[in-house]
N, C-alpha and C positions, 0 to 999 in steps of 0.2 A: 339438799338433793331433791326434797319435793319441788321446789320451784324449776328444777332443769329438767325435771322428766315435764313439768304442766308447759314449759316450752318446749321440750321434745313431741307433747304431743297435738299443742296448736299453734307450732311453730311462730308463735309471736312471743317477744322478749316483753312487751307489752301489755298484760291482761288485766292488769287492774289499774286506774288511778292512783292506787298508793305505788305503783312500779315504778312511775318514776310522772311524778305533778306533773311536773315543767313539761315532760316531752307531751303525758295525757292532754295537758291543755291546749299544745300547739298540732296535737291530732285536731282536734274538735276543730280547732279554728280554720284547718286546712281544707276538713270535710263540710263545714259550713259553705265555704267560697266555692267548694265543687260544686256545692247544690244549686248555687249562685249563678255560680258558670253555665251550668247546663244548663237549665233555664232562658239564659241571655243566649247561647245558644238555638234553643229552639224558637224566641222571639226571634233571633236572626232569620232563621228558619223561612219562617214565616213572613216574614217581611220583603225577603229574599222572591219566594214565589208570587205574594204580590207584582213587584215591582219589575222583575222577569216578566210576565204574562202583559204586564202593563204595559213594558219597554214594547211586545211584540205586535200591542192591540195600537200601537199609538204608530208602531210601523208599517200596519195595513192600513191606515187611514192616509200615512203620508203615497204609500202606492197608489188611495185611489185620487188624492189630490192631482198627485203627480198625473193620471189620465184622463183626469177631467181637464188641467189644464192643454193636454194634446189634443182633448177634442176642441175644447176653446180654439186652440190655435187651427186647428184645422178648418172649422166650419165657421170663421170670422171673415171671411173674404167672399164674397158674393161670386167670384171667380173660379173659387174650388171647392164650392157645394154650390147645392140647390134646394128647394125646399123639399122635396121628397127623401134624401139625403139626409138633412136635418131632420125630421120627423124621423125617422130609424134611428139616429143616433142620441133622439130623445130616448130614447126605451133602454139606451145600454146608460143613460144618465140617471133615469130612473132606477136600475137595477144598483149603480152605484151607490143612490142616496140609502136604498134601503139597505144593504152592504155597511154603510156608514153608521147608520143607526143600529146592526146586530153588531158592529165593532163596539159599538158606545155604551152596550150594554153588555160586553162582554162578563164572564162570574169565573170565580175561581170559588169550588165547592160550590156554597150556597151564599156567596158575598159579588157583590155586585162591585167590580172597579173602580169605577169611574165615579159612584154616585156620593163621594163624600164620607159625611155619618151616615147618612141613609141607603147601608150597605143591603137592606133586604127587600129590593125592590124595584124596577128596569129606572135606571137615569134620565134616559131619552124616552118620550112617546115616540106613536110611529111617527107623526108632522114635522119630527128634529127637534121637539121642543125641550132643553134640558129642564129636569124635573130634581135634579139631587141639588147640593148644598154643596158650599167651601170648604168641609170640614175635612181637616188632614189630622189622622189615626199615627200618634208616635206612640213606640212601642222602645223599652229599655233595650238595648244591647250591650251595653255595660256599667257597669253603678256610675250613676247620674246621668248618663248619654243617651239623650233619645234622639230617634230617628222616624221620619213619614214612611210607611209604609204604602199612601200611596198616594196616588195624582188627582185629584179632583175633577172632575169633568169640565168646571170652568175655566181651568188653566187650558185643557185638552180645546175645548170647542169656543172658547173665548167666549162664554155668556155670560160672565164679569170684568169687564175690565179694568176696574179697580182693583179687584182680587184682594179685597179687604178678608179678613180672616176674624172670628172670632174661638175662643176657647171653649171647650165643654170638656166631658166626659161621660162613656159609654163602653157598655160592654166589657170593662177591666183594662179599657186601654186608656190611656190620657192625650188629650188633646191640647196641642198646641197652638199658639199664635203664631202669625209668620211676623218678622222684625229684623231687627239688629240679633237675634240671636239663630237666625237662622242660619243654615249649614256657608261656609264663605265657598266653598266649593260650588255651590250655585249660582254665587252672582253672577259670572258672565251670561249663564246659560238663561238669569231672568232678565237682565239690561239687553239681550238682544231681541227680546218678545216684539213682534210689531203692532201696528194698532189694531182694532178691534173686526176681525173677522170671523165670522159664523160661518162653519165647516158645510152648517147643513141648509143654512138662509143661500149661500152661494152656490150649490149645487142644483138649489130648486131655481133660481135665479136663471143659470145656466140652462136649465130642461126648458123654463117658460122664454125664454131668448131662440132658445132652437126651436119651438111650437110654431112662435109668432114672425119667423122670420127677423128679429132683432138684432139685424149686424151688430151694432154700435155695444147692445145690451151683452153681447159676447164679447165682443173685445175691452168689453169692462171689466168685464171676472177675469183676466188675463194677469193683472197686476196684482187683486185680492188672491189667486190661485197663490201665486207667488209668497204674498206676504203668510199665506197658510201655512207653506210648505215649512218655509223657514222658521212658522212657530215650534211646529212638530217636531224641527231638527233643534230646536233647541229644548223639547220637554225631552227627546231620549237623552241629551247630554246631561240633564239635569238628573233624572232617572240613571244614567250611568254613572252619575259622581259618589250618588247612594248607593248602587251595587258594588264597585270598587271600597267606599268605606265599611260597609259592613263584610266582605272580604276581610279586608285588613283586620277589621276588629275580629274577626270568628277564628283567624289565624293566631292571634295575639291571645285568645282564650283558649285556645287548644293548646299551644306550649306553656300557657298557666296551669293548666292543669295537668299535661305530662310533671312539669318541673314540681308540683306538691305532691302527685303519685308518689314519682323519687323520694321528693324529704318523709313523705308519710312512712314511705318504707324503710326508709334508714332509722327511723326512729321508734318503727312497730313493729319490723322483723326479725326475728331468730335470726343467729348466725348458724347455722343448725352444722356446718363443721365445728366450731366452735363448743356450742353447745354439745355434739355428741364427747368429744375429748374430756370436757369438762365434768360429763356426768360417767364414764370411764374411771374418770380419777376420782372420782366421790364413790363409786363403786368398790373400787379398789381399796380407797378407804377405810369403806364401811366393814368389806368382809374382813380386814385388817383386824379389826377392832374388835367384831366377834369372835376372830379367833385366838386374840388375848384375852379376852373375855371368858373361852372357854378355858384357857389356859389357868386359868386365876382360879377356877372352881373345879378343877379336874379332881374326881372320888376318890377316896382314899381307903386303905384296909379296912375303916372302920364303921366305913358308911356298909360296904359288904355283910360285915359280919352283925349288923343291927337285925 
């Protein structure tokens, strides 16, 4: 009866180890993968706001390509501008590049997007000069599976185009190589990269073309705008293949740990209907039994008359 009143009164069938081994040890192992889970969770978390912020910095750069290629087109023909014309629309080119470079150094918290490992510190100077490194930050999402959290600047503004990768580690996170074992959901979006053009070499390109009167040097950046654009639309696909799998994966842990909730509790809860009936009848039992008990010593004439 003691043990149905200590689960009447913390409601777990559960309370010791010796209650029952086998269930005690598959609590533990349950509550372990929760601690697991959460965790791979808030690495999701976090990777997630990354690459969000990232998708959105890499989507202002493709808007301002997208205008500088309009002004390209527009002021390439010696017929629909003039040089006064052009000297104005240097300054909205100007206003762009620097536009470009506060994209390129855009932060989340106090980490720096774009700039690699070298998260604590602006990517770009103000010249367009990229200043960060190759290094892409995987972070676990689930045992064994890691994931880039984010984009490196070289990808973004093509100031490597080899885009050779090297390994390190920094900050608790681990560093990956890119290879055969990078994500297969990316390769379209790397095999469509085009050849090497600088976001912020062709914007200045562009301002000194419209300064100097440079038809020719205008309608040159016309096809690099282009090859730009198309890089860009292929870093959000890329960036969007990793937002979707880490979805999938934080969906996939969150019914892992509803579904151990459940077993946990089928295996560490009172049935407390149960449990109240059961201690009912041991109740009833027990006064039973006192009062044959009483019965058995009930005093006699002679205990009185002592």
């Amino acid at each position: 009866m003691e043990g149905l009143q200590h689960q009447s009164a913390t409601l777990k069938k559960l309370n010791a180890p010796g209650d029952n081994p086998v269930g005690a040890a598959k609590v533990l192992e349950v509550r372990t993968d929760k601690v697991n889970n959460d965790q791979f969770l808030m690495n999701a978390k976090l990777a997630a706001t990354f690459l969000e912020n990232s998708d959105h910095a890499v989507g202002e750069l493709s808007d301002i390509v997208a205008r500088a290629k309009e002004i390209a087109l527009g002021q390439s023909s010696g017929a629909s501008s003039n040089q006064d014309t052009r000297l104005g629309i240097a300054e909205e080119v100007t206003q762009l590049f620097q536009q470009a470079v506060a994209t390129g150094n855009r932060r989340v918290g106090d980490r720096y997007l774009f700039g690699g490992y070298k998260v604590n510190r602006p990517p770009v100077d103000q010249d367009g000069k990229y200043i960060g490194d190759d290094g892409q930050m995987m972070v676990e999402v689930t045992k064994d599976v890691f994931i880039s959290m984010n984009v490196p600047g070289d990808e973004i503004f093509n100031t490597n185009p080899e885009g050779l990768k090297q390994g390190s580690s920094m900050g608790g996170y681990e560093m990956a190589t890119r290879g055969p074992a990078a994500e297969d959901s990316e390769t379209a979006a790397q095999t469509m990269q085009p050849e090497n053009t600088n976001i912020f070499d062709e914007l200045q390109n562009l301002r000194i073309g419209l300064l100097t009167g440079d038809l020719d040097g205008i309608r040159s950046c016309l096809e690099r705008f282009d090859d730009m654009h198309a890089k860009l639309i292929a870093q959000r696909a890329k960036i969007g293949s990793r937002l979707r799998g880490l979805e999938t994966t934080n969906n996939a842990l969150e019914r892992t740990n509803i579904t151990n909730a459940t077993l946990t509790s089928s295996i560490e809860d009172a049935d407390m209907a149960q449990v109240v009936s059961e201690l009912a009848k041991e109740e009833t039992v027990f006064r039973s039994a006192l009062q044959s008990a009483q019965k058995l010593v009930q005093p006699t004439l002679m205990d009185f008359l002592r």
